[in-house]
NUSE-733852 format. One record per residue (C-alpha): residue number from 1; chain; x, y, z. Coordinates in nm, 2 decimals, m for minus. Layout:
BEGIN
<pt kedren="NUM" roba="A" X="X" Y="Y" Z="Z"/>
...
//
This chain:
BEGIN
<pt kedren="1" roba="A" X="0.00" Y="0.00" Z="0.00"/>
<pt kedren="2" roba="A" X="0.12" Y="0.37" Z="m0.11"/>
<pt kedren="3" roba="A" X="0.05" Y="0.67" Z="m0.06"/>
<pt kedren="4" roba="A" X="0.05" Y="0.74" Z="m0.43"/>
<pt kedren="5" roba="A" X="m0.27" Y="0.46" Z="m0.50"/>
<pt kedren="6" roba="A" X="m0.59" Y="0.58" Z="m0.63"/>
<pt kedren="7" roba="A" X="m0.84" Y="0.55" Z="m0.34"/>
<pt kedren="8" roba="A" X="m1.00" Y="0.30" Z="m0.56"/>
<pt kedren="9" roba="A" X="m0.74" Y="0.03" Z="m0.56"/>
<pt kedren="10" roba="A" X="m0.87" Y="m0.33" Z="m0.42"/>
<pt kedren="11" roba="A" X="m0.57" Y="m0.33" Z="m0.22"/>
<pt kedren="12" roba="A" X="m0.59" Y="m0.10" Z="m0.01"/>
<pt kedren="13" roba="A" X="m0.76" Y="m0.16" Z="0.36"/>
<pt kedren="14" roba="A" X="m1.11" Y="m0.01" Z="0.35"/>
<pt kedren="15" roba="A" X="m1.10" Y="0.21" Z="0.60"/>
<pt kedren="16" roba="A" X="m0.82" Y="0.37" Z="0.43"/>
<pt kedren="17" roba="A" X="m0.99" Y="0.39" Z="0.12"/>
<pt kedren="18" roba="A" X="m1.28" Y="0.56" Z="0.24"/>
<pt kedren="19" roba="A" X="m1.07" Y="0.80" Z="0.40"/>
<pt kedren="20" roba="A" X="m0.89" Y="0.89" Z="0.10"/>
<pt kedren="21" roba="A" X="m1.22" Y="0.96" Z="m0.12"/>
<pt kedren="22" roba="A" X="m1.40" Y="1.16" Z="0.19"/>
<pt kedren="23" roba="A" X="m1.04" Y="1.37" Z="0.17"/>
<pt kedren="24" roba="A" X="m1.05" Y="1.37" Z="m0.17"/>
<pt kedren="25" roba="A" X="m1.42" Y="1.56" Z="m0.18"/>
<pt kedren="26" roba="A" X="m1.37" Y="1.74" Z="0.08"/>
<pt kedren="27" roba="A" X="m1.05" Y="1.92" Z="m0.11"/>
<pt kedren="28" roba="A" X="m1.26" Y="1.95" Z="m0.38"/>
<pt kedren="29" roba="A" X="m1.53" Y="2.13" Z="m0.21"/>
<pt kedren="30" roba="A" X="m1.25" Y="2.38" Z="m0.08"/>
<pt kedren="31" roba="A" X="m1.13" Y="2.43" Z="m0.41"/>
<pt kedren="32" roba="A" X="m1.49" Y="2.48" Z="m0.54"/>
<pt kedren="33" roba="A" X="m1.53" Y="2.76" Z="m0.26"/>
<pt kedren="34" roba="A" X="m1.29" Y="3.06" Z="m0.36"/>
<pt kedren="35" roba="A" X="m1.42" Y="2.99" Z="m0.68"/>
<pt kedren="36" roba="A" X="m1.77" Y="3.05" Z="m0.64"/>
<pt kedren="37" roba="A" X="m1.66" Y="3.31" Z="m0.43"/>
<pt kedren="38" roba="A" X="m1.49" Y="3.51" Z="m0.67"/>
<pt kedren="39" roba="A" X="m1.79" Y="3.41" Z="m0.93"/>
<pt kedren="40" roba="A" X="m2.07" Y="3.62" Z="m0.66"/>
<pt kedren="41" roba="A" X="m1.82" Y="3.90" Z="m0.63"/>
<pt kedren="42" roba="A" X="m1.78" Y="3.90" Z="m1.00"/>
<pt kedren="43" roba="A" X="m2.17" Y="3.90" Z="m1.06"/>
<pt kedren="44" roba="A" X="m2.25" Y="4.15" Z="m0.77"/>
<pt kedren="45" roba="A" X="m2.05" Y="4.36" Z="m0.95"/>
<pt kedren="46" roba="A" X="m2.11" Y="4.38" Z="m1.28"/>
<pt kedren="47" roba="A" X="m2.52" Y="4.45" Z="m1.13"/>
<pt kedren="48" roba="A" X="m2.41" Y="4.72" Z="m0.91"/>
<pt kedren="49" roba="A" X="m2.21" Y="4.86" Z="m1.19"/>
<pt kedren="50" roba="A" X="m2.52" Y="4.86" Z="m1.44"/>
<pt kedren="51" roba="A" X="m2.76" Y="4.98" Z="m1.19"/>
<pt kedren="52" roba="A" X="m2.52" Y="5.27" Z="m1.10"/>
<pt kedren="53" roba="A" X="m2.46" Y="5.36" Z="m1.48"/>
<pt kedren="54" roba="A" X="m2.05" Y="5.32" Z="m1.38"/>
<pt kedren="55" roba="A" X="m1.93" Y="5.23" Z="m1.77"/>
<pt kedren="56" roba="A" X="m1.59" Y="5.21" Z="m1.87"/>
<pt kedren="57" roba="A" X="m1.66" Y="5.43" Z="m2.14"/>
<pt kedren="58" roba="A" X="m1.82" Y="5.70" Z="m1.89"/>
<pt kedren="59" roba="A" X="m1.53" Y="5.67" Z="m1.67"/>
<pt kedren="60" roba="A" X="m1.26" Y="5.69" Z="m1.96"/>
<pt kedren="61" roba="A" X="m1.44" Y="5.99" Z="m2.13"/>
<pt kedren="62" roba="A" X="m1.42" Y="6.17" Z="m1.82"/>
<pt kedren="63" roba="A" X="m1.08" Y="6.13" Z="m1.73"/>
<pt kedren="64" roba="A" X="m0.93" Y="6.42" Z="m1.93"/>
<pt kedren="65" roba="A" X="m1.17" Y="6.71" Z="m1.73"/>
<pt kedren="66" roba="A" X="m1.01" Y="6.63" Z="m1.41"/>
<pt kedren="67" roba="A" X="m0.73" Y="6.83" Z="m1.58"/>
<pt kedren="68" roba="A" X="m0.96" Y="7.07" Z="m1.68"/>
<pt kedren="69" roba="A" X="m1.02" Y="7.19" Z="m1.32"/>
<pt kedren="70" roba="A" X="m0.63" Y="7.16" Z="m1.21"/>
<pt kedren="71" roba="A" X="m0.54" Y="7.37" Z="m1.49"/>
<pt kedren="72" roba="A" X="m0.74" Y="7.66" Z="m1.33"/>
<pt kedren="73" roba="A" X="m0.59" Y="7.59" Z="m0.99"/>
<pt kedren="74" roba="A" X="m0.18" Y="7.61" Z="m1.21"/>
<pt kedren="75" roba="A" X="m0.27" Y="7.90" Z="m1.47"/>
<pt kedren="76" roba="A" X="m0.38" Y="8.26" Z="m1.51"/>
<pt kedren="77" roba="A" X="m0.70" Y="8.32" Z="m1.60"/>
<pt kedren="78" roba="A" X="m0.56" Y="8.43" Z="m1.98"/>
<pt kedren="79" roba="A" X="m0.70" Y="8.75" Z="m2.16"/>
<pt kedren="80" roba="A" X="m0.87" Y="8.72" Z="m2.45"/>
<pt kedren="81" roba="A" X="m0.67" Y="8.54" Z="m2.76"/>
<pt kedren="82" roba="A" X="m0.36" Y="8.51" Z="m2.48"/>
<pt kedren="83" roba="A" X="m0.24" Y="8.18" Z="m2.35"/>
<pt kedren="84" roba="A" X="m0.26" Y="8.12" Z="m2.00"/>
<pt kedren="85" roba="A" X="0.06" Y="8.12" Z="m1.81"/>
<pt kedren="86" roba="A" X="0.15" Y="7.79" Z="m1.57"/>
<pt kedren="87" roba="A" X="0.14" Y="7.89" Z="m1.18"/>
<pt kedren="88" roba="A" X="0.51" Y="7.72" Z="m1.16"/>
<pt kedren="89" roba="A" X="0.66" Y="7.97" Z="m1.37"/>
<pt kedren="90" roba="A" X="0.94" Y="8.15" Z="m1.16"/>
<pt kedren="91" roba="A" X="0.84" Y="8.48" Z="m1.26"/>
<pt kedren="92" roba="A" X="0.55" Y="8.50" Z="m1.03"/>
<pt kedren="93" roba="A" X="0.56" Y="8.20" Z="m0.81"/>
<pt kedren="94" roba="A" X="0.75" Y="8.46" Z="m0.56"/>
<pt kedren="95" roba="A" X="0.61" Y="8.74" Z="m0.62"/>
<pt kedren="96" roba="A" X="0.37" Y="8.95" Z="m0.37"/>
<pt kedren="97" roba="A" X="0.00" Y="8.93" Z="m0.28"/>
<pt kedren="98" roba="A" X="m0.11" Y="9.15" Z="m0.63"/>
<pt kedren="99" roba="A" X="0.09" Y="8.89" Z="m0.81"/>
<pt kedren="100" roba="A" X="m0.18" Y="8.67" Z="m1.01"/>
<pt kedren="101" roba="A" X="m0.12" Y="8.30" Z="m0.89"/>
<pt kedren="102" roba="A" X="0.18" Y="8.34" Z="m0.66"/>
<pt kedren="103" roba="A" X="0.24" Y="8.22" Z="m0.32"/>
<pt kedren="104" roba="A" X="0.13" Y="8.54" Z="m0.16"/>
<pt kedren="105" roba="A" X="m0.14" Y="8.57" Z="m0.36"/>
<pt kedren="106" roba="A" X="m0.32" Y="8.21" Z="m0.31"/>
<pt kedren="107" roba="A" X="m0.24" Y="8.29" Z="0.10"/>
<pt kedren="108" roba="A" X="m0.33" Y="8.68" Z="0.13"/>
<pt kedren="109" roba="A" X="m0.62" Y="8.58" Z="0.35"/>
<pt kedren="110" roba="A" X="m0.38" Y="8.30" Z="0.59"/>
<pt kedren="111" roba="A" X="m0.48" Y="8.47" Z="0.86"/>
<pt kedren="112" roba="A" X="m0.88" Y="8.37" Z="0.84"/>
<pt kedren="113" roba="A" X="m0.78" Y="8.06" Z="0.74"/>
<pt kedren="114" roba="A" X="m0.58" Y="7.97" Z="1.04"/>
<pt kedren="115" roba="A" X="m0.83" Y="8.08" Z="1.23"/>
<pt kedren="116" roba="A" X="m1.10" Y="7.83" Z="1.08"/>
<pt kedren="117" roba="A" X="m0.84" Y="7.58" Z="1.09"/>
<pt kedren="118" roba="A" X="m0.82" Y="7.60" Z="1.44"/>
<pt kedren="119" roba="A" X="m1.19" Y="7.59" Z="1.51"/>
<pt kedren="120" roba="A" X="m1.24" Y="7.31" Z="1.29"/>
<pt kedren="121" roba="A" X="m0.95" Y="7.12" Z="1.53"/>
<pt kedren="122" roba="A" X="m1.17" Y="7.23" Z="1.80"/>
<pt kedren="123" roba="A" X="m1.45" Y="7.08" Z="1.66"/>
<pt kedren="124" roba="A" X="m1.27" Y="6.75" Z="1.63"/>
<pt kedren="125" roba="A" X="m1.14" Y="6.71" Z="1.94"/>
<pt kedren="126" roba="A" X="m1.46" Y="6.80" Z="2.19"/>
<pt kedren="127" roba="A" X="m1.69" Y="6.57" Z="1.90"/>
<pt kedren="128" roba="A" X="m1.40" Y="6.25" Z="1.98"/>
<pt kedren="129" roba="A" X="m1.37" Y="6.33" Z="2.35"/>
<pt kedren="130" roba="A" X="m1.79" Y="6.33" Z="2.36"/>
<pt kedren="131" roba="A" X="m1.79" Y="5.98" Z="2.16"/>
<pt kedren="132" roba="A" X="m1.52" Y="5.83" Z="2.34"/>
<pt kedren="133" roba="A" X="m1.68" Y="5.88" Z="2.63"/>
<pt kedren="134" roba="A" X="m2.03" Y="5.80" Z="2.54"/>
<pt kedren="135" roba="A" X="m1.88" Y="5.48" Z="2.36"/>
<pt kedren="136" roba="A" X="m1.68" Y="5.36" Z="2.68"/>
<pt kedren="137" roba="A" X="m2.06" Y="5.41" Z="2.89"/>
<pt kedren="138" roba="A" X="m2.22" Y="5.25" Z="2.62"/>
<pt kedren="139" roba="A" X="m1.98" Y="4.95" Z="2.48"/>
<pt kedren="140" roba="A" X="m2.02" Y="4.72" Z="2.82"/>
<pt kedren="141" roba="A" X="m2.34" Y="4.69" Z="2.83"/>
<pt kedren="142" roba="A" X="m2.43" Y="4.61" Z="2.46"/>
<pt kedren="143" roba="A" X="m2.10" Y="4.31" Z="2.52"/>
<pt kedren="144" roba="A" X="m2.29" Y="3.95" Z="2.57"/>
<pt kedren="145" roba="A" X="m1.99" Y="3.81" Z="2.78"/>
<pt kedren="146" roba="A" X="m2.09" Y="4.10" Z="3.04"/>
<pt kedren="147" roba="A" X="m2.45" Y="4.12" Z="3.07"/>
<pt kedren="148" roba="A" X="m2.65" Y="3.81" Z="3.15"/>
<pt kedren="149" roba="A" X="m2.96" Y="4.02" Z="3.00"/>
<pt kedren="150" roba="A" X="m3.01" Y="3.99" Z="2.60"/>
<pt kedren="151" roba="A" X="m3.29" Y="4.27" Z="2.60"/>
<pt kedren="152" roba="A" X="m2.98" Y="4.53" Z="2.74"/>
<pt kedren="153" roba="A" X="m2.76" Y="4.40" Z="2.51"/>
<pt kedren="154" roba="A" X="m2.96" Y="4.40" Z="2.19"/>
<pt kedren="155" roba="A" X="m3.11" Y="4.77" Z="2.34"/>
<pt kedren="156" roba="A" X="m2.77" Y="4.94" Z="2.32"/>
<pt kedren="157" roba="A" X="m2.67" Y="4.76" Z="2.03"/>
<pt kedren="158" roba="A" X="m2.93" Y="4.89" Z="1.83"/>
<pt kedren="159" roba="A" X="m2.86" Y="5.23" Z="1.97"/>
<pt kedren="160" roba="A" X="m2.50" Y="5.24" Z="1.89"/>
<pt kedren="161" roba="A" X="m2.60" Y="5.12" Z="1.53"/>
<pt kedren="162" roba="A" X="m2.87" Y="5.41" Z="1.44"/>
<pt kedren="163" roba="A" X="m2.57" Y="5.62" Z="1.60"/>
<pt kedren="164" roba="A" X="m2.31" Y="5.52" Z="1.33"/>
<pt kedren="165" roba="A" X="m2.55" Y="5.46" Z="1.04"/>
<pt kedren="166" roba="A" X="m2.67" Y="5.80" Z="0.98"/>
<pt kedren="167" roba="A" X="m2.42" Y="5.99" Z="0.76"/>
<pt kedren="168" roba="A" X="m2.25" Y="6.28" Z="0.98"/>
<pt kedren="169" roba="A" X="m2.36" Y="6.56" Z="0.68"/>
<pt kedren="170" roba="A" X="m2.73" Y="6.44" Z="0.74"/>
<pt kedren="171" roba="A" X="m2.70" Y="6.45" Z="1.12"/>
<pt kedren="172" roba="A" X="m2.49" Y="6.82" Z="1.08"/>
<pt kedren="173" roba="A" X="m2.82" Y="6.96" Z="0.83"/>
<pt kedren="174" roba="A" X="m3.08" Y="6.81" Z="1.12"/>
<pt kedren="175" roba="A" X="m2.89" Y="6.96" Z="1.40"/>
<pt kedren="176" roba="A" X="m2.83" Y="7.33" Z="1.24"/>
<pt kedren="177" roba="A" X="m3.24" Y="7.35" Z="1.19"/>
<pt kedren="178" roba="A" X="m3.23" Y="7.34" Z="1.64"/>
<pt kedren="179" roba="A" X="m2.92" Y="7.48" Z="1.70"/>
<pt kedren="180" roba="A" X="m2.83" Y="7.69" Z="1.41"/>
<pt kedren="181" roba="A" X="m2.56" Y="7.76" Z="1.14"/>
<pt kedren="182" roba="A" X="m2.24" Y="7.73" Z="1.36"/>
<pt kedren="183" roba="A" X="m1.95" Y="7.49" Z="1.49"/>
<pt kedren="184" roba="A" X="m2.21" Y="7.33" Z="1.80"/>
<pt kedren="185" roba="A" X="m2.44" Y="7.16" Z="1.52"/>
<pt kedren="186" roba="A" X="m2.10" Y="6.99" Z="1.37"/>
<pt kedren="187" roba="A" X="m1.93" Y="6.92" Z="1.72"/>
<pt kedren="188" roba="A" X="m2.30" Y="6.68" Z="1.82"/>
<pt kedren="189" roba="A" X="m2.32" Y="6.54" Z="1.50"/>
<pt kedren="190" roba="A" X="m1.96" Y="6.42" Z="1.47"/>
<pt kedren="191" roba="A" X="m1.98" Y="6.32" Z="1.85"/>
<pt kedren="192" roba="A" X="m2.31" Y="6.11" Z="1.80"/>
<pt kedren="193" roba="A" X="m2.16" Y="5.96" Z="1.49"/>
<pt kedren="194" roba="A" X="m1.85" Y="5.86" Z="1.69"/>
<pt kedren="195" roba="A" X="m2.00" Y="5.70" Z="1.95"/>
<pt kedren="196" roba="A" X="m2.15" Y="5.49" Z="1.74"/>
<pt kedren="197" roba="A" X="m1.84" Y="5.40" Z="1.55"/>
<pt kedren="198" roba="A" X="m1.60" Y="5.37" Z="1.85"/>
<pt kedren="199" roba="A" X="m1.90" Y="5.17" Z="2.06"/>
<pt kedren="200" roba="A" X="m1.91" Y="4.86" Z="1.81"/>
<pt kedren="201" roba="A" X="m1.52" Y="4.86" Z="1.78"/>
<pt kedren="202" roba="A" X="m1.51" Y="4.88" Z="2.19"/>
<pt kedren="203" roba="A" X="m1.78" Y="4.58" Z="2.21"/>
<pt kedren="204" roba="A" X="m1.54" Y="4.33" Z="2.01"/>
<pt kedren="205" roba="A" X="m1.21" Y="4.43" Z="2.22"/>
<pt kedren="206" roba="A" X="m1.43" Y="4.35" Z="2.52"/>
<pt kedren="207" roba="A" X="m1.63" Y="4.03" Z="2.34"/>
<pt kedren="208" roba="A" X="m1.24" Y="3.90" Z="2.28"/>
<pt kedren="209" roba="A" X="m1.09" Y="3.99" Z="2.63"/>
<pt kedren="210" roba="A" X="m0.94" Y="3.76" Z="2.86"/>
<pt kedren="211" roba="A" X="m1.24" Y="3.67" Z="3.10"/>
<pt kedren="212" roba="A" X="m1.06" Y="3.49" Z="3.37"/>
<pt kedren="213" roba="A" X="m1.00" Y="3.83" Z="3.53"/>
<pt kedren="214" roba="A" X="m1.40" Y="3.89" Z="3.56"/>
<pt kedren="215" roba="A" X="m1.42" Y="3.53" Z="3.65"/>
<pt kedren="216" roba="A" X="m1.17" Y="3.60" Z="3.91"/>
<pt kedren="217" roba="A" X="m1.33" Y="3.93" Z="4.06"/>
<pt kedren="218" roba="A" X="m1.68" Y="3.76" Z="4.07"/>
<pt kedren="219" roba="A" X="m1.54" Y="3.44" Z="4.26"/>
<pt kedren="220" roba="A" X="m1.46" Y="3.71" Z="4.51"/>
<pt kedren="221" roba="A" X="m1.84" Y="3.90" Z="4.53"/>
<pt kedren="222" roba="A" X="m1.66" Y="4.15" Z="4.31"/>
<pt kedren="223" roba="A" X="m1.96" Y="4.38" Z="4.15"/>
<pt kedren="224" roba="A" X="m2.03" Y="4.42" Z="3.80"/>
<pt kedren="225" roba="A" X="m1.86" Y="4.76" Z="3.80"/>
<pt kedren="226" roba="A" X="m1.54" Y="4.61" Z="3.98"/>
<pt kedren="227" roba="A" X="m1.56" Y="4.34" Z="3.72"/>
<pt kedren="228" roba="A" X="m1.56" Y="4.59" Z="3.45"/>
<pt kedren="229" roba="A" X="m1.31" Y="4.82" Z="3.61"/>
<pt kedren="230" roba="A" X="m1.02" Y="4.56" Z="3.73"/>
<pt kedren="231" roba="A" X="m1.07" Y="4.27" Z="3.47"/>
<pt kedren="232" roba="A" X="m1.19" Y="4.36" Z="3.12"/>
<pt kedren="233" roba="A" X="m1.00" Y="4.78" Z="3.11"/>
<pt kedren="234" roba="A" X="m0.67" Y="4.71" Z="3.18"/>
<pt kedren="235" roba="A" X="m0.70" Y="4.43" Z="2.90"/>
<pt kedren="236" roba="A" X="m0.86" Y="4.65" Z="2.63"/>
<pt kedren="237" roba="A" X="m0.77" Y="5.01" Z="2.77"/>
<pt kedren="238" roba="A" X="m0.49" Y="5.04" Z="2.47"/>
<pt kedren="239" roba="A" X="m0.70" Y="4.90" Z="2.20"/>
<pt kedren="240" roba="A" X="m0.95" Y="5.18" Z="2.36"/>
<pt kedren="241" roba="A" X="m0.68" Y="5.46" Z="2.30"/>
<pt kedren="242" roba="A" X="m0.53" Y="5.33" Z="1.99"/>
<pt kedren="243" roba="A" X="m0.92" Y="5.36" Z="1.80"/>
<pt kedren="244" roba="A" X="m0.97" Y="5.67" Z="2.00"/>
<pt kedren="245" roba="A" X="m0.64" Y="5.84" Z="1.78"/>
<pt kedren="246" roba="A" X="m0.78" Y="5.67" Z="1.48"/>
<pt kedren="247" roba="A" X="m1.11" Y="5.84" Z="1.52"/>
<pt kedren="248" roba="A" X="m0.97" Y="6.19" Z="1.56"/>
<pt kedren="249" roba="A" X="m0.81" Y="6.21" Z="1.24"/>
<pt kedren="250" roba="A" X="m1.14" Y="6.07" Z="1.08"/>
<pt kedren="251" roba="A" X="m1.30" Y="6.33" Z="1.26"/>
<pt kedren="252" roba="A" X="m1.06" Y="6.66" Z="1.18"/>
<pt kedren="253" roba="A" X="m1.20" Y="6.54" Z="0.78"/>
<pt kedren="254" roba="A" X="m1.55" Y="6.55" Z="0.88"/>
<pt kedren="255" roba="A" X="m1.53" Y="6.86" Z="1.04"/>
<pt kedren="256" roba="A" X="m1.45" Y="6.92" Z="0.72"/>
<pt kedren="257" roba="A" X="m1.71" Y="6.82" Z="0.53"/>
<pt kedren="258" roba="A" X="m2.00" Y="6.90" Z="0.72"/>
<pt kedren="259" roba="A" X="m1.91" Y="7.26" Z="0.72"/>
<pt kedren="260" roba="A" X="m2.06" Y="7.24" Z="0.37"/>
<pt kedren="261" roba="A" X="m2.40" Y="7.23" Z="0.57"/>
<pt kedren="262" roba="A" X="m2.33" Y="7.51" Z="0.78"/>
<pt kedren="263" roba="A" X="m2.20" Y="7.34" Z="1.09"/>
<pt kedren="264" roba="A" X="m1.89" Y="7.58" Z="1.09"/>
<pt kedren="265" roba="A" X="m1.48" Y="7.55" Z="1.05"/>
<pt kedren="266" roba="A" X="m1.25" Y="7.57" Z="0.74"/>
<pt kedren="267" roba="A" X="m1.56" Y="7.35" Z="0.56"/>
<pt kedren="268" roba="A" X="m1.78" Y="7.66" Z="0.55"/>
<pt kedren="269" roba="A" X="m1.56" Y="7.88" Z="0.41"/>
<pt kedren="270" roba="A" X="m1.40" Y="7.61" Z="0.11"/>
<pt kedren="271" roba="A" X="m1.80" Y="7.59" Z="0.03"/>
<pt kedren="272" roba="A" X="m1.81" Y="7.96" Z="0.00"/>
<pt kedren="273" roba="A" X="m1.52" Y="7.98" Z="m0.20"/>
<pt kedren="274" roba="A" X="m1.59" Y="7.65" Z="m0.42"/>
<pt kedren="275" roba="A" X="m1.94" Y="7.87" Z="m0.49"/>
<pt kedren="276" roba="A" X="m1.77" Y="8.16" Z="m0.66"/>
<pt kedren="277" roba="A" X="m1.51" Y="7.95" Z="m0.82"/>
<pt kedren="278" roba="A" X="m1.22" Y="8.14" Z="m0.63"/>
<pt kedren="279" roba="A" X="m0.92" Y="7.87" Z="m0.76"/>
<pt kedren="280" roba="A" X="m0.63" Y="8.05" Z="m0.56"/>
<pt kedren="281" roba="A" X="m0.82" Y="8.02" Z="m0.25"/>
<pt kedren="282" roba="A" X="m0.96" Y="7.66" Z="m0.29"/>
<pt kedren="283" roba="A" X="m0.59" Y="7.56" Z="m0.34"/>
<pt kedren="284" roba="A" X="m0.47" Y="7.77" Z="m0.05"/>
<pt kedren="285" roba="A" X="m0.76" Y="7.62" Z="0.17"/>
<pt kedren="286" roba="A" X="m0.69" Y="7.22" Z="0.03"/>
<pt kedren="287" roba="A" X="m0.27" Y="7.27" Z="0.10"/>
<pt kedren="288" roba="A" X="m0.40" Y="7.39" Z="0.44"/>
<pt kedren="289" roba="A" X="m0.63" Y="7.07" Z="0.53"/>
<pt kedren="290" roba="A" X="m0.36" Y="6.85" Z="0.37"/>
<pt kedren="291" roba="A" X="m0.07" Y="6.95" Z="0.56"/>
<pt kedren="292" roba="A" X="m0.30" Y="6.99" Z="0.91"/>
<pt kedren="293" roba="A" X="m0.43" Y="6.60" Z="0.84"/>
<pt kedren="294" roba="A" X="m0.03" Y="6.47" Z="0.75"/>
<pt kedren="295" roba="A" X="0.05" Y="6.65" Z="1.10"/>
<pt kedren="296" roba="A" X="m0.21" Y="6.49" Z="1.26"/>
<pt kedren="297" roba="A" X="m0.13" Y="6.17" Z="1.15"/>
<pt kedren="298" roba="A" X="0.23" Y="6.19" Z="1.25"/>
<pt kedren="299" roba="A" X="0.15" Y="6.34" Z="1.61"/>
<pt kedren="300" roba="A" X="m0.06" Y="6.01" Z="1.67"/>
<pt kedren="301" roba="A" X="0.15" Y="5.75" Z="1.50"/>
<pt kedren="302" roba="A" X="0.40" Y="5.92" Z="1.78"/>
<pt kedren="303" roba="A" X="0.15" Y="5.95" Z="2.08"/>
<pt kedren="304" roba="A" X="0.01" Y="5.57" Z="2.00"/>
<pt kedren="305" roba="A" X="0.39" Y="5.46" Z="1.98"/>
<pt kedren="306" roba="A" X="0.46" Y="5.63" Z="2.33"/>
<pt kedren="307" roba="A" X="0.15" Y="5.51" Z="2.52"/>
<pt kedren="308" roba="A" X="0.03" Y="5.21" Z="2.36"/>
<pt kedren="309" roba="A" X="0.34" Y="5.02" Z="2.18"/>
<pt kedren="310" roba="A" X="0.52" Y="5.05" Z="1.82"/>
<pt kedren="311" roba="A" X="0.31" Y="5.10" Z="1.56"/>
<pt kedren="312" roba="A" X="0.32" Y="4.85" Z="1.32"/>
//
């Protein structure tokens, strides 16, 4: 008897032969499987893609206009008959503020900007410090290895979910009708939004936590908050901060964004500007929110490095 026989070979011991064609389907029911994987993805997207009207011939047509708007962030609006001259020309790349598509002239209003930079920051950090605290109130009692009660559990779970499923521009436009056009309206909606988001990602680091620790605490006629407080958050504390970082930087963007709606910052005023088709200051504005979100990210790559461990 070999290893190499067909499963079918009268030679071999029965029970070995069996085994050897039960093996033999089951591999070739795993094989079958990314197959027919690949075959739904395939499907589901050629339907979502004729549903949507997204054409390769739609897309392809369109590529050569996204140049069309760049070349009026690099040129000079021409005069009539005259060729429009590129923004990197040395000529005026250094020249003052009344120098068409210089420096100067794309930052002559820095100072207003900087200011609605700094609000919109504002706006991020009191919207993630609201959520990460509502999330951390809300996350144990919607995990099923803490609560013996599935009504809580599927109660705050539900919450958390209409929380994080209504788009933070919808919940900014609802929130300016109470509160009015102005950073507050941005600061709740980005705080309700994260507390949904950071609640389910703080239910599975606590659904995936070490429970001996709680086991331990309740041998002892520990309570449910001395469970929670000195066996599940020192195991899932730095997963806690580490999302918590993550969120921020999502949330400096959607401040953002929703000032398109009125809900104040740097959002409001690249709407105002995007309106009257004011190129210098839309770049000036973009460079701004680009090189705030790259500091950002470095400052909490270094922070998460410090506190929590190297970042991978």
């Amino acid at each position: 008897m070999t290893a190499s026989a067909p499963p079918d070979d009268p030679t071999l011991d029965p029970a070995y032969r069996l085994f050897q064609q039960r093996f033999g389907a089951l591999r070739r029911a795993r094989q079958m499987e990314p197959l027919l994987t690949f075959a739904v993805i395939g499907l589901l997207f050629v339907l979502a893609a004729i549903w949507t009207d997204f054409m390769p011939d739609r897309v392809l047509a369109g590529l050569p206009r996204i140049g069309e708007y760049f070349g009026k962030l690099l040129s000079i609006e021409p005069k009539r008959g005259a060729d429009p001259v590129p923004v990197l020309a040395w000529s005026h790349l250094f020249g003052g503020v009344k120098e068409p598509q210089s420096f100067a002239y794309w930052f002559y209003r820095i100072d207003v900007y900087l200011k609605l930079l700094w609000q919109t920051i504002q706006m991020a950090i009191l919207a993630t410090a609201i959520g990460f605290f509502c999330a951390v109130a809300l996350c144990f009692p919607a995990t099923r290895t803490l609560v013996r009660s599935p009504a809580i559990v599927f109660a705050v779970r539900r919450l958390l979910e209409v929380m994080r499923t209504i788009p933070q521009v919808v919940l900014a436009f609802i929130l300016v009708w109470p509160y009015g056009i102005g950073p507050l309206a941005g600061i709740l909606a980005i705080a309700i939004h994260t507390t949904g988001a950071l609640g389910k990602l703080f239910v599975e680091l606590n659904e995936n936590a070490d429970m001996r620790a709680v086991e331990g605490m309740k041998s002892v006629g520990g309570s449910w908050l001395a469970q929670i407080r000195y066996g599940v958050v020192p195991h899932v504390w730095p997963g806690f901060l580490s999302y918590a970082l993550l969120r921020f930087e999502i949330n400096v963007r959607s401040s953002t964004i929703i000032g398109f709606v009125g809900a104040g910052g740097i959002g409001q005023e690249l709407k105002r500007v995007i309106s009257f088709n004011i190129y210098e200051e839309i770049s000036a504005i973009v460079i701004l929110i680009l090189l705030i979100v790259m500091t950002i990210d470095l400052l909490s790559a270094q922070i998460r490095q410090r506190f929590i461990g190297p970042v991978a």
